[in-house]
N, C-alpha and C positions, 0 to 999 in steps of 0.2 A: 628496485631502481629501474626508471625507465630510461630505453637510450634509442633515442631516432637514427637510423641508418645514412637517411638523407643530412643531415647534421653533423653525423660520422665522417661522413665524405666530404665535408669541407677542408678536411686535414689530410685526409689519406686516399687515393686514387684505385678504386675498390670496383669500377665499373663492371668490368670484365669476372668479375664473381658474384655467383647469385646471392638474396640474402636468404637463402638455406643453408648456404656455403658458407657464409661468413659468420651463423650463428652457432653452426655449427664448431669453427677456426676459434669463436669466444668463449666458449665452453671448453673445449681442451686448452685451453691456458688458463682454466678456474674460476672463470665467468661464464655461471655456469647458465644459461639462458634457458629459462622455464617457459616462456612463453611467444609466438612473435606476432603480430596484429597488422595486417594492412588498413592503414588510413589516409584517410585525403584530406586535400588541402579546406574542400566543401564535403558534408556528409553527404553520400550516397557517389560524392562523384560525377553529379548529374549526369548518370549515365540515361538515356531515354530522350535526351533535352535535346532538341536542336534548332538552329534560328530559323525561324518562318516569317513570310511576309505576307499584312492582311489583303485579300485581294478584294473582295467583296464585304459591306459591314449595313446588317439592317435588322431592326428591331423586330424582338421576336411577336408572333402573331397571339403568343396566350401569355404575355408578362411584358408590361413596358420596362422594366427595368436588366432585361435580358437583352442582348443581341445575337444576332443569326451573320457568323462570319463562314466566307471561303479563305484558307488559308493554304498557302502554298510552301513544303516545308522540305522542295527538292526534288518530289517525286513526278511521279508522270500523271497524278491529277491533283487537284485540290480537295484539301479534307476540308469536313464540315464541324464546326466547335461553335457550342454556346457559351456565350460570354458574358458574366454577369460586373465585368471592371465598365466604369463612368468611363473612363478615359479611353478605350476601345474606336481605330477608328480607320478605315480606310487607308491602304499607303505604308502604314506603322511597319520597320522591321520587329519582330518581339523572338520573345523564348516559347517556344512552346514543347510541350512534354506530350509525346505520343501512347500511344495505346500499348499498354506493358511497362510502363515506367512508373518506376517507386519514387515519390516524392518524400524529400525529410524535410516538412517545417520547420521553423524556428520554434514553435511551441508545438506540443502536440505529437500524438505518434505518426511510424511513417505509414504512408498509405498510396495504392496502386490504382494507375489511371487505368478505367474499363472504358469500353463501348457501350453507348446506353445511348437511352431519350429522357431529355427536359421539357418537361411541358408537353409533350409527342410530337418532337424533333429530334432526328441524330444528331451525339454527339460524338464527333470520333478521336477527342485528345481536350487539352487543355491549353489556354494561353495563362501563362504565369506570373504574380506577383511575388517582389522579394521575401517576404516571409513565407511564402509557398516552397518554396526552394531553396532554404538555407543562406540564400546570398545578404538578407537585413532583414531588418524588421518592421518595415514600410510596410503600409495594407491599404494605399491611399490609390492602388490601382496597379493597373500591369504594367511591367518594364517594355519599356519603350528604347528601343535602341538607335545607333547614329542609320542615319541611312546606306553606308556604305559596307555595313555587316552584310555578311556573306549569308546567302538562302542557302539553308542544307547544310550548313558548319556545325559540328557539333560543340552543344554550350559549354562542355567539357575544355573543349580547344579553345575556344573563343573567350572565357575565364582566365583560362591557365592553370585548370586543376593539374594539380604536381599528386600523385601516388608515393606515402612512404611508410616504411615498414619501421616497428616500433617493438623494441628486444624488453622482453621482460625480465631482468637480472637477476638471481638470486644473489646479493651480493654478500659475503661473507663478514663480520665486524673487521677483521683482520685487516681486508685489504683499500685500505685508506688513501692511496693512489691511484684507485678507480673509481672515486665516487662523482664523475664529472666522463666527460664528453671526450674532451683532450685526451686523460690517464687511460681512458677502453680505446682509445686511436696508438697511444705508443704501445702498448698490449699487442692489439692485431697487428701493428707493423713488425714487433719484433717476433710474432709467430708465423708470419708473411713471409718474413726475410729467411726466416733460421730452415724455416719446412716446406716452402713452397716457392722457392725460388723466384719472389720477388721485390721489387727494387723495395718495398718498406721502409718508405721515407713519409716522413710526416710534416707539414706544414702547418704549423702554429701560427697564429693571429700575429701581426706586426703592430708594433706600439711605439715603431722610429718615429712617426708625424708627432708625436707630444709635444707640447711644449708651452707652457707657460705665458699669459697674455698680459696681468698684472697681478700684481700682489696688494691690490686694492683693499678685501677682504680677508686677512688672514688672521686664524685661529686659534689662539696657543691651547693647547692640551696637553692634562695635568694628570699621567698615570700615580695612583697611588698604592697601589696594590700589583706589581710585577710578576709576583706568581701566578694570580689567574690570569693577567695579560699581559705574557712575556712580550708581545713586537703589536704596535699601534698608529698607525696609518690612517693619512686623512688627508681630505683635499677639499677647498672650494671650488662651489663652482656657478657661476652667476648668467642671467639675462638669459633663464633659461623659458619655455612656453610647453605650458603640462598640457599634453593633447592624445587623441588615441596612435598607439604603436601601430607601423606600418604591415602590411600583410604578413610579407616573410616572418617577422618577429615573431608575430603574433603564430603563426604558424607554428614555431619554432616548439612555442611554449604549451601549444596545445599539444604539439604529439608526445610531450614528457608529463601531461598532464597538468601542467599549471593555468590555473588560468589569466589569464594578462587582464591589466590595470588600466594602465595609462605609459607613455613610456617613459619615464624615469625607472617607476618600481619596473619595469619590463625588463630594462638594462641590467637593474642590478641582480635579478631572476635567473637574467641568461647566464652574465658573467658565473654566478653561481653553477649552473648546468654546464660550461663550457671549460672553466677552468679549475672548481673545486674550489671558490675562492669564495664566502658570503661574503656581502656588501650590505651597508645603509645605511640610508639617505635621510638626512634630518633637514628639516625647513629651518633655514636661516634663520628664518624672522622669530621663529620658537624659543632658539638657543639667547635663555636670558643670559645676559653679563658680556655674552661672546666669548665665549672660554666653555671649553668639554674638560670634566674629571671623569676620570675611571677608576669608581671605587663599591667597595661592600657598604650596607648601610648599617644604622642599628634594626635588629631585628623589630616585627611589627610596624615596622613602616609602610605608609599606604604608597600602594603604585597601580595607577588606574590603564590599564594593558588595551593594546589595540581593538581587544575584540569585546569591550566596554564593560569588563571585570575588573573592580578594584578586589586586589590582591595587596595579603601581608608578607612582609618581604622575610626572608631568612638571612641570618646575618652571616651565612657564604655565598647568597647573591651577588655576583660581579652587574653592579648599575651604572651605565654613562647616564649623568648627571649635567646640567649643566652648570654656569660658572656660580649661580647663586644655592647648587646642591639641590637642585632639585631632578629626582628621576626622569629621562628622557625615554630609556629604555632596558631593559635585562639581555645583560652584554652577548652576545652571538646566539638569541633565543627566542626574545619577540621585542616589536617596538610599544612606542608607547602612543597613548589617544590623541594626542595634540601635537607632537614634534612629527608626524608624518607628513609626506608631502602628498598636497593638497590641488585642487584646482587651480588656488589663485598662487603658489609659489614660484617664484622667481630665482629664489636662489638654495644652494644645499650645502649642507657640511655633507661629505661621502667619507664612510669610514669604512676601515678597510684592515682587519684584525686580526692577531692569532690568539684563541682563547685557551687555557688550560683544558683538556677534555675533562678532566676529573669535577672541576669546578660547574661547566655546561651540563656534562649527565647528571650531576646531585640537581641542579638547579631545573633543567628540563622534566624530570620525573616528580619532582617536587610540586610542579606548578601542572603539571599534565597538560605540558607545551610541547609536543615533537614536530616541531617543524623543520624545514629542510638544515634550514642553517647549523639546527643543534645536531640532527644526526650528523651533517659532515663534522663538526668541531668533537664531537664525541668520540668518532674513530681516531682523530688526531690530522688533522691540518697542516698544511706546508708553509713553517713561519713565514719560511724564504719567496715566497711569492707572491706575497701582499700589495707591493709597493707595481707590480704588472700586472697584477688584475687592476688597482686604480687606474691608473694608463690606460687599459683597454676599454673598461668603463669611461672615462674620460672622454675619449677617441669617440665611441658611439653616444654620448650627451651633445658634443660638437655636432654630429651627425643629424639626429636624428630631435633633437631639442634644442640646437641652439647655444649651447653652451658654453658659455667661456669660463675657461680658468684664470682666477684670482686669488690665488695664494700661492708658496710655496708646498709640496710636499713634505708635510709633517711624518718624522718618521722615527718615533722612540722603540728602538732596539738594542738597550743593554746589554745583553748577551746573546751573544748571536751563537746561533747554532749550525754547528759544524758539521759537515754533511760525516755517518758513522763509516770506522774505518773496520772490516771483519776481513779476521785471515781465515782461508778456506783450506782444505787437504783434499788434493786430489783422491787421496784414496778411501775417503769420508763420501764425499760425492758420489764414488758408485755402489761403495757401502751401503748407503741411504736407498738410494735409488733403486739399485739392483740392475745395473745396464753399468757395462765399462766404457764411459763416454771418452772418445779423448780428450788431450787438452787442449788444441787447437778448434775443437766442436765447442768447449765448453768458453773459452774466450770468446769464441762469435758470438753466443748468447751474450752475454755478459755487454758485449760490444754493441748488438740490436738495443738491448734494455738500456744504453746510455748511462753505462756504470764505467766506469774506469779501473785497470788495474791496476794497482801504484807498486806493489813488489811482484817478482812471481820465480820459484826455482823448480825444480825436481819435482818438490813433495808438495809443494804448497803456493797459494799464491793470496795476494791481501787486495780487498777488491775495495772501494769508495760507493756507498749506500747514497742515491739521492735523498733528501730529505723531505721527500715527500711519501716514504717508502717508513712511516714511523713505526711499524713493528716488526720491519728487519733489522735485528739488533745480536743475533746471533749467528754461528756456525750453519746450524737445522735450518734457521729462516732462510739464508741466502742458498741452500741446497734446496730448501723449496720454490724458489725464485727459478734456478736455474730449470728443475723438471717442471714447472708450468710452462717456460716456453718449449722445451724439447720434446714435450706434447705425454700427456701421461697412457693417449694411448698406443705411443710409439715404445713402452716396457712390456717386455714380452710378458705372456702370462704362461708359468710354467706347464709342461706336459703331465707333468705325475704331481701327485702333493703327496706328502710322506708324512705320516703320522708316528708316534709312541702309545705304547700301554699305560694306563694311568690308572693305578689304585687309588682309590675313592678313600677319603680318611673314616675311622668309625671312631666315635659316633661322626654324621654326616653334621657338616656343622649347618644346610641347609633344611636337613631335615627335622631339625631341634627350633631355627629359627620360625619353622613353620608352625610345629607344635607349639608354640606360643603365642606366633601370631593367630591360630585359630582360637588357643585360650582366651586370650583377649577380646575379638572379635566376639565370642560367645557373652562373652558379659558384658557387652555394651560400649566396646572400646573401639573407635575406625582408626586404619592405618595412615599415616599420613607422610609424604616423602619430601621433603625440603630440600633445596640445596646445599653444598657442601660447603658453598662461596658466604661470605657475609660480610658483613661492613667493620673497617677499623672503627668506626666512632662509637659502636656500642662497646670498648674496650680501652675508649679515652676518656670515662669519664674517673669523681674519685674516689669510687668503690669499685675499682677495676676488677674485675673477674681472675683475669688474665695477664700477668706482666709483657711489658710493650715488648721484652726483647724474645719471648716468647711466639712474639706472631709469627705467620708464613704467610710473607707479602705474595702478592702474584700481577703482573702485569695484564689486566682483565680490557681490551681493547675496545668490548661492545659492551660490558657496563662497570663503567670504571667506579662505581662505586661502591661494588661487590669486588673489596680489592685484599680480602684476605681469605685464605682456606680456616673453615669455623674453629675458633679453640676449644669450644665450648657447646654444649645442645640446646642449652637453655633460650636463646632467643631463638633459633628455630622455631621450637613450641611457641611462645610468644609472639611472633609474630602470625602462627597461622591464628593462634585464640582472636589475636585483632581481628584480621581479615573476618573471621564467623563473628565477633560481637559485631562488627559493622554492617551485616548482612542481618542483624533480629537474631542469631541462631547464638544460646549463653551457655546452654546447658552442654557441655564440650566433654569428652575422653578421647585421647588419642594419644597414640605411641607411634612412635617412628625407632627404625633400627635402621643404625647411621654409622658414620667415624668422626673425630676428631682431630685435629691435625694443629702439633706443637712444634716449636723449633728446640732440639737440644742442643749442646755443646760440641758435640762429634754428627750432628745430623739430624736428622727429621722422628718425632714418634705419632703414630698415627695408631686412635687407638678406636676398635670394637663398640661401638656402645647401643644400648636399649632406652629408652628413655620415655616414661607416660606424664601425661599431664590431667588433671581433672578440674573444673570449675562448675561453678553453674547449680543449680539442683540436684537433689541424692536419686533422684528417680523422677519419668516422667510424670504429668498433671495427672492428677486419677480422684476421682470422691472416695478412695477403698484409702487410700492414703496421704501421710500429710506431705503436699506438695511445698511447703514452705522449708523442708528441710533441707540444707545444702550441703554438698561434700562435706570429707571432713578428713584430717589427719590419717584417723583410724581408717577409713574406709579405702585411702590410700594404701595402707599397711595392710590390708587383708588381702589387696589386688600383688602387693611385692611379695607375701608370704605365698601367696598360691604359686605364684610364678617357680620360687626356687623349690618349694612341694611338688610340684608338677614335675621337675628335675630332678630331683631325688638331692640337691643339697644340703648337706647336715654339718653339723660341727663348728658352727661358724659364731663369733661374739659379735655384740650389739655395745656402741654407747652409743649417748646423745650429741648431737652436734647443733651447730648455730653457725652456718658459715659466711663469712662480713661477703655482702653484697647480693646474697642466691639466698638460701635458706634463712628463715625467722627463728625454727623450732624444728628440730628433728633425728633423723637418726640413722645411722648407719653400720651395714651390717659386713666384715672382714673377718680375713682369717689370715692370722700375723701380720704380715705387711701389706697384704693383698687386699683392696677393699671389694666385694662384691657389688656394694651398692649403698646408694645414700637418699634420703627419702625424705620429705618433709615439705610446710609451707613457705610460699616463697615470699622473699622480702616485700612490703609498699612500696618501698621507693622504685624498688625494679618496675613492680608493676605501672606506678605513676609515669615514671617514664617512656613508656610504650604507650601510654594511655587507655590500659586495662580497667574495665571495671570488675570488681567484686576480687572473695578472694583466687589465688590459684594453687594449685598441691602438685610438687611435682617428686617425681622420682628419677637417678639416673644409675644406672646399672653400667659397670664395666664389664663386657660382655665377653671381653677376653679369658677375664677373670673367674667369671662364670663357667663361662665353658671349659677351665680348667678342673671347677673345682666339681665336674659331674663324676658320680660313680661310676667308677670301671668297670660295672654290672651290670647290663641293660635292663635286667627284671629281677627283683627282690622280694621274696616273702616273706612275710611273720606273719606267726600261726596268730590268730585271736585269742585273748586272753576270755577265760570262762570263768575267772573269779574277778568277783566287784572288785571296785578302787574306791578310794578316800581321798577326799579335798578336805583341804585347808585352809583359809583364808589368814592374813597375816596384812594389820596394818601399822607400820612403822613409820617414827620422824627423823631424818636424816639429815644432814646440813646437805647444801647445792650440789656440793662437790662431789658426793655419792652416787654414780650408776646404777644402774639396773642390774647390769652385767655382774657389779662386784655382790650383790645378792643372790644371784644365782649363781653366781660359783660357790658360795657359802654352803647350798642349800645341795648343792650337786655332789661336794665333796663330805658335807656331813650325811648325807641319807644315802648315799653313794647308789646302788642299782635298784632302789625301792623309788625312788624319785623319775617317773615316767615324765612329767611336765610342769614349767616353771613360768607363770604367768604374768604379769602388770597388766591391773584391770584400771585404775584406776590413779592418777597424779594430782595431787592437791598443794597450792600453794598459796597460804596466806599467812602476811608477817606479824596481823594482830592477833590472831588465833596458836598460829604455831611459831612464831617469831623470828628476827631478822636472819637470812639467808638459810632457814629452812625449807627444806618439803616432806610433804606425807607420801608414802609409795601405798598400796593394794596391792597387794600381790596373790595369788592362788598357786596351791602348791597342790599336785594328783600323785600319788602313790599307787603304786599295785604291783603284786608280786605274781609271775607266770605260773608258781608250784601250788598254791594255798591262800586261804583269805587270809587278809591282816586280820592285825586285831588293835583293838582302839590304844590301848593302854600302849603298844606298842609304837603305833606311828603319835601318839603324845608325848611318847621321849624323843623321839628323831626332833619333833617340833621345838623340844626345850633347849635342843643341841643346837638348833637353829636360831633360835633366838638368843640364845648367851654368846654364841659366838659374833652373832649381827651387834651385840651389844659391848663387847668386849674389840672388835676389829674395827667398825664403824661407827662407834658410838652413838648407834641406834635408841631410839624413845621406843615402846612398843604400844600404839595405843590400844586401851583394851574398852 
């Protein structure tokens, strides 16, 4: 955020401090000032420039379109300048730029006047046309000034260039009562007042002149939608004349970097930069029906935007509309192509709003509109002051366009908002802080910032929050309120720092996360880090993931639309897959190691998690292989096996899962109540919704869980077995309802230590072939004993044990 100095000092009487001083003064109260810029009112300042008068003018001897002038520009002789302006003439007082001076064109880079020869004639300076020197953009010959300008004035003086410095803010989402001119003036005053003993009084705009001329033109307007526009304000205003805004305005808005229009939009610009307040102005004559609604539309609706983009609307778009429904504008965000005021308008609806931030950021981000209005409405807006930025607007239409009002003050405010009432504890206060402030220290701040204290005893006091102050809502907030003005570098910074010993846990839970994240990496997987914030609406729809009373809302002030802590990992991955399909790039692996964050009964659980995702092709383009092959279930499963291999975990059971909303097909792998991890392809519908192409395989590992269930032995060996093994293969038809898992414990508990490894190679389901709600399993079964070779006859009866029992518990087919 840009904040002019000179602008500043309309309000607050700052002379007598430098603007080193004072950028300094903004930044210890948490405006934090990144950068500061000297600029002028003309670029360059026309430093070099000063008025001459021509004394001698005669055509040069090798170019008739030159002339040969003596010019007199104060000094003790006359310099000599060739001058190629028609208009050039004996007598002329003009401007001229001497020898060292940097001229900035209106087009063009700047460039500096030498000493040279034209034609072979000295030239020792320049006489100046307005677009030579930033003053217009006339090229129709040199400035010609009145005859009673002064020889030797510098054109600097003779202008009235003003010098002003320009604060680069970083300004924080939080602080929503500085995002204007005014809010960074009672800042500095109440830092003024509290620490540098001075008077820090500030003088706000007067808006007593108001007053109403007719009610010729008035407007009824029809909010429909009160949650995204709790308070709605509006005014006519007639017999206005759309011309260019006067110098200072104009100034005004260049040194905050906007550029000025015309003055109407220049008024509603400043009000903006001056109060915190957007504003805008509709052409009367636009508004069919004469009547404004304020509502969401159906979604898909065309609305053709100022900057001559027909856009499809979202059906949380807050639209002013006119009386026949038709879109005017997308409410506190951008206007629309034809209700804007024009050359030829004469009269305006000025509306004058407070919009939900929640509604502005979805809708701003949406449209990839950030224009001024939305950021201030995003941070949160001061309802209560709608109806005196109109007024002040007003006041400058009269002004400087002519303007009369013709209507009443329309001013729908249903619920009005109450300035917040927070009790504080003194001894919270220096808790926080770490400086024992007194009470009577901390009441003057309180007192500077123009808060009120309505209780106050011993231990505590309850202070009145202006309400333009919308994310002081707590205890912490108002103690941070108080240390930005008492200055955060007036907290001592301790002499000694004291530290404790600290045993490192084993295993290192950092050094296990690595060894995996390098596993991964090794095989083709990139890291990827998402935030932890995520939006309720993936969580409202009606295949909820996540039950609603489950969430963990959070008050997110700079993007209110990231308004809950994730329950979930799954659109994480999701949403970064978009961002790479939208960029060409399909072929995806990536894992992120994250948390989760649920609401329980007694409190919060926040849990560990690991989570891969795969799409896209099994391997990159090659003529050595088939590039047309794409991920797959399995291939997922061989990256979740390696993982818990790599960790040494064992012992753990397998079913299949299908989970409504996230998984299609898949499986998961626990030990008693503990699940390690769940694995599988993810739903269409999920993915349609994102608007994902192809399929996606995701895996989600409880990482808690995991890292409980590592071996208590950092390195294990088994010797190698030096006598062969024997496989088995075994295909069986089982109804649905049978796992995997329930055959491998059959096959575990009949062949008991001869049974090294229990396979699924292969799942077949067809209900003409094996019939309704069957399936086929593959399985492979490995044998081997550490002491001696088997022998066939022998691992044939383990086989037969296996299959009678599969046949007798399960009611297994065996097919042969």
């Amino acid at each position: 955020m840009n904040v002019s100095l000179s602008w500043l000092r309309q309000y607050i009487d700052t002379k007598d401090l430098s603007p080193e001083t004072i950028g300094d003064i903004l930044t210890s109260t948490g405006l934090e000032v990144e950068g500061m810029e000297e600029v002028e009112t003309i670029p360059g300042g026309l430093r070099g420039l000063v008025v001459g008068e021509v004394k001698e003018c005669g055509k040069h001897p090798g170019a008739d379109r030159l002339s040969l002038t003596k010019v007199d520009v104060g000094g003790d002789e006359l310099i000599s300048i060739v001058c190629g302006a028609p208009n050039v003439a004996a007598g002329q007082k003009v401007v001229v730029a001497t020898v060292g001076a940097e001229l900035h064109p209106v087009e063009g880079d700047p460039f500096t006047i030498k000493k040279g020869k034209i034609r072979g004639e000295v030239s020792e300076g320049m006489i100046c046309a307005e677009d030579e020197i930033g003053l217009g953009h006339s090229h129709d010959g040199i400035i010609v000034l009145p005859a009673d300008a002064t020889v030797g004035q510098l054109a600097r003086d003779y202008y009235g260039v003003e010098t002003d410095y320009v604060y680069e803010i970083g300004l924080t989402p939080n602080r929503s009562d500085a995002t204007n001119h005014l809010g960074v003036a009672y800042d500095l005053a109440a830092a003024l007042r509290v620490n540098h003993q001075h008077e820090g009084k500030v003088q706000p705009p007067s808006v007593d002149a108001f007053a109403i001329a007719n009610t010729n033109l008035q407007i009824p307007v029809e909010v429909r939608n009160t949650k995204a526009c709790p308070r709605y304000s509006g005014v006519t205003i007639s017999n206005l004349t759309i011309k260019e805004s006067p110098d200072w305005l104009k100034a005004r808005l260049n040194a905050v970097g906007v550029r000025p229009i015309n003055n109407v939009v220049d008024i509603t610009n400043f009000v903006l930069h001056e109060l915190g307040q957007p504003l805008h102005a509709f052409d009367l004559d636009e508004v069919k029906g004469k009547k404004i609604i304020v509502e969401t539309l159906p979604a898909k609706t065309k609305f053709h935007s100022l900057d001559e983009v027909e856009r499809e609307l979202h059906e949380e778009d807050l639209m002013i509309c006119d009386g026949e429904g038709s879109p005017m504008c997308i409410g506190g965000v951008f206007g629309g192509i034809t209700s804007g005021v024009k050359d030829s308008t004469t009269a305006i609806f000025l509306e004058s709003a407070h919009f939900d931030p929640e509604f502005i950021r979805r809708t701003s981000m949406r449209h990839n509109l950030r224009t001024d209005a939305a950021k201030v409405y995003e941070k949160g807006s001061d309802p209560n002051i709608t109806v005196f930025a109109l007024k002040r607007a007003v006041l400058l239409l009269e002004e400087l366009a002519g303007g009369v009002v013709a209507s009443e003050i329309i001013d729908i405010y249903p619920e009005v908002k109450a300035p917040a009432r927070i009790k504080v504890r003194y001894q919270r206060v220096n808790e926080l802080i770490g400086v024992d402030i007194p009470a009577d220290k901390v009441h003057g701040i309180l007192e500077a910032m123009g808060m009120a204290i309505l209780e106050n005893d011993d231990k505590a006091f309850t202070v009145e929050v202006p309400t333009n102050k919308s994310d002081v809502l707590r205890e912490v907030d108002m103690i941070e309120e108080i240390l930005r003005i008492y200055g955060f570098n007036n907290v001592p910074i301790p002499s000694k720092v004291t530290t404790s010993m600290a045993i490192a846990p084993s295993p290192s839970p950092s050094e296990i996360r690595n060894k995996i994240g390098d596993l991964l990496a090794a095989q083709g997987f990139n890291e990827m880090m998402a935030l932890s914030l995520s939006e309720s609406r993936y969580y409202q729809t009606e295949e909820t993931l996540v039950p609603a009373e489950e969430l963990v809302y959070i008050n997110n002030t700079s993007n209110v639309h990231l308004d809950i802590m994730r329950p979930h990992m799954v659109y994480s991955g999701l949403e970064a897959i978009l961002r790479n399909q939208n960029r060409q790039e399909s072929d995806l692996r990536l894992f992120e190691f994250g948390r989760t964050y649920r609401k329980e009964d007694e409190g919060f659980e926040e849990i560990n998690r690991l989570t891969l995702f795969m799409t896209g092709r099994r391997q990159a383009e090659s003529w050595l292989a088939d590039d047309q092959a794409m991920v797959s279930y399995y291939g997922l499963k061989a990256y979740v096996d390696s993982i818990l291999t790599r960790l040494g975990v064992q012992g753990f059971q397998q079913e299949e899962v299908s989970e409504k909303g996230v998984i299609v097909y898949g499986t998961r792998y626990f030990r008693g109540p503990k699940e390690l991890v769940r694995f599988g392809r993810l739903q269409g519908s999920l993915l349609k919704g994102m608007d994902i192409k192809g399929e996606v395989f995701y895996a989600d590992f409880n990482w808690d869980h995991v890292f409980k269930a590592l071996p208590k032995k950092r390195v294990q060996f088994t010797e190698l077995n030096k006598y062969p093994s024997m496989r088995r293969d075994l295909a069986v038809v089982v109804d649905q309802a049978v796992k995997f898992s329930d055959i491998a414990a059959i096959a575990g508990k009949t062949a008991k230590k001869l049974l090294r490894e229990t396979n699924l190679f292969d799942l077949y389901i067809n209900e003409d072939q094996l019939g309704a709600g069957k399936k086929s399993y593959a399985v492979s079964f490995i044998f081997e004993d550490p002491s001696r070779t088997l022998k066939v006859k022998e691992i044939d009866k383990v086989m037969e044990k296996i299959i009678t029992t599969c046949e007798t518990k399960l009611g297994a087919q065996i097919r042969r």
